[in-house]
N, C-alpha and C positions, 0 to 999 in steps of 0.2 A: 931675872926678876923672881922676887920669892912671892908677893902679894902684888895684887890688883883689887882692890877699891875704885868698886863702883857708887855713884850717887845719883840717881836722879834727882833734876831739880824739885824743889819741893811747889804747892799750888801756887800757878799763876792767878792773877785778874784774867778773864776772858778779855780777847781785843774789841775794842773800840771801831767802831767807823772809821777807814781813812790809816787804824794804825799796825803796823808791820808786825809781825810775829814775833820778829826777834826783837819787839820794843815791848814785851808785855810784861809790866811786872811783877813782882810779887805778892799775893792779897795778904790780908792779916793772920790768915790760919796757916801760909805759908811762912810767913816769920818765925811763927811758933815753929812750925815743923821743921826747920835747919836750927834752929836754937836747937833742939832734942837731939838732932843729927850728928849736932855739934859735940853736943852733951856726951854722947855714946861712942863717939868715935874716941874721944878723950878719957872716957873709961874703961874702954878696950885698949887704951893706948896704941890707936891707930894713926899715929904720926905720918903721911909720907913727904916722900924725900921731895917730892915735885907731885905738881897739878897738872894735868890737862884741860881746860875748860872749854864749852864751847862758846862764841860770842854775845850768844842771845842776853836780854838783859835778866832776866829768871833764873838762869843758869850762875850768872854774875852775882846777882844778890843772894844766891842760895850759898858761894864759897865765902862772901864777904862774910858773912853771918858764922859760916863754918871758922874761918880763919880768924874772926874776933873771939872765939874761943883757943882754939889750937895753936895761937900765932904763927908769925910768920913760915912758909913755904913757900920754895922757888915754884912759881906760876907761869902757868904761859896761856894766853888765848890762841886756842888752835880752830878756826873757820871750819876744820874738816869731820870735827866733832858733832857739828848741828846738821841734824838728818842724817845721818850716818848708820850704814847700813853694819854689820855687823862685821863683814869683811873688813870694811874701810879702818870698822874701830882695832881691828887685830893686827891691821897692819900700821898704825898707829904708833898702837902699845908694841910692838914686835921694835920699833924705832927705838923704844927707852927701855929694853930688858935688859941693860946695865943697870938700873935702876935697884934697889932693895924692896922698896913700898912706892906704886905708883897710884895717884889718887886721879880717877876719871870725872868729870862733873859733867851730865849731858842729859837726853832724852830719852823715851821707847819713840818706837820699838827696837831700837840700836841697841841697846842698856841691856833690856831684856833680853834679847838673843843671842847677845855674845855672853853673857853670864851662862846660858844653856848652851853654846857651843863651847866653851870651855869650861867647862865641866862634863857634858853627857856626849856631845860630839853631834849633836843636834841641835840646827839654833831655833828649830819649830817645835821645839820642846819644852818652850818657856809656860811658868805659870804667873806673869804678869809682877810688875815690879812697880808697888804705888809711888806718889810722889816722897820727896824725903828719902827713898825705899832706898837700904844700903846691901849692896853684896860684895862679899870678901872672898876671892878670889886665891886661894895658895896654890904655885908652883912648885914642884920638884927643883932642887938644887941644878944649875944648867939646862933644865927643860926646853924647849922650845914652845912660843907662843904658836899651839896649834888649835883643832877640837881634839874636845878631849883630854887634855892635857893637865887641868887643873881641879882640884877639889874644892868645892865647895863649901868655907870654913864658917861662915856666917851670914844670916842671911835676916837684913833688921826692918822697920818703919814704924812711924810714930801713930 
């Protein structure tokens, strides 16, 4: 893998009474914030080859919103993505490092700590990843997804 693109989802509605977590979706300032996410990724020409997403529904409308800009990419919902600790998320990504450009859509504190264990080799080294918040992630040519291992090429939010 050469890049890794991270996205946090952008602002949910807070849940309701009675409604599941992974049913909460997204408020009106969250629209706005993957439209821009959208926007930036497209003018950085951050294309990837595939998604990982997690199933939540916030997470879901943060790539719809992404990919009605970017079009089409091969997607997948991965379950293992929501609440995912930062290990889980590496060994994840460590599955698709044939990949060229892999694009993550998920939550913190997952998001966050793996963006700081891959790059500084500490995943308690995060300084917080707003919603929307994008990190770009570059690998050395054959690298291994480890800590550490990757630089830190961009690092965006609306």
């Amino acid at each position: 893998m050469h890049e890794l693109i991270l996205l946090r989802h952008a602002h949910a509605d807070p849940a309701v009474p009675g409604e599941a977590d992974l049913d909460r979706p997204l408020s009106a300032d969250g629209h706005a914030e993957a439209e821009a996410a959208a926007r930036w990724l497209q003018e950085q020409r951050l294309i990837p080859d595939c998604v990982l997403c997690s199933p939540a529904r916030r997470t879901r409308e943060t790539l719809e919103i992404v990919l009605g800009t970017l079009g089409y990419v091969d997607q997948r919902l991965e379950p293992a993505v929501y609440e995912a600790s930062a290990g889980t998320l590496a060994a994840l990504i460590d599955a698709h490092r044939e990949l060229d450009r892999l694009l993550v859509v998920g939550h913190n504190p997952g998001l966050e700590r793996l963006a700081a264990l891959m790059h500084s080799g500490q995943s308690g080294d995060y300084r917080g990843m707003p919603p929307a918040g994008i990190a770009v992630l570059e690998f050395p040519a054959g690298a291994a997804i480890e800590p550490g291992a990757a630089t830190l090429s961009a690092f965006w939010w609306p």
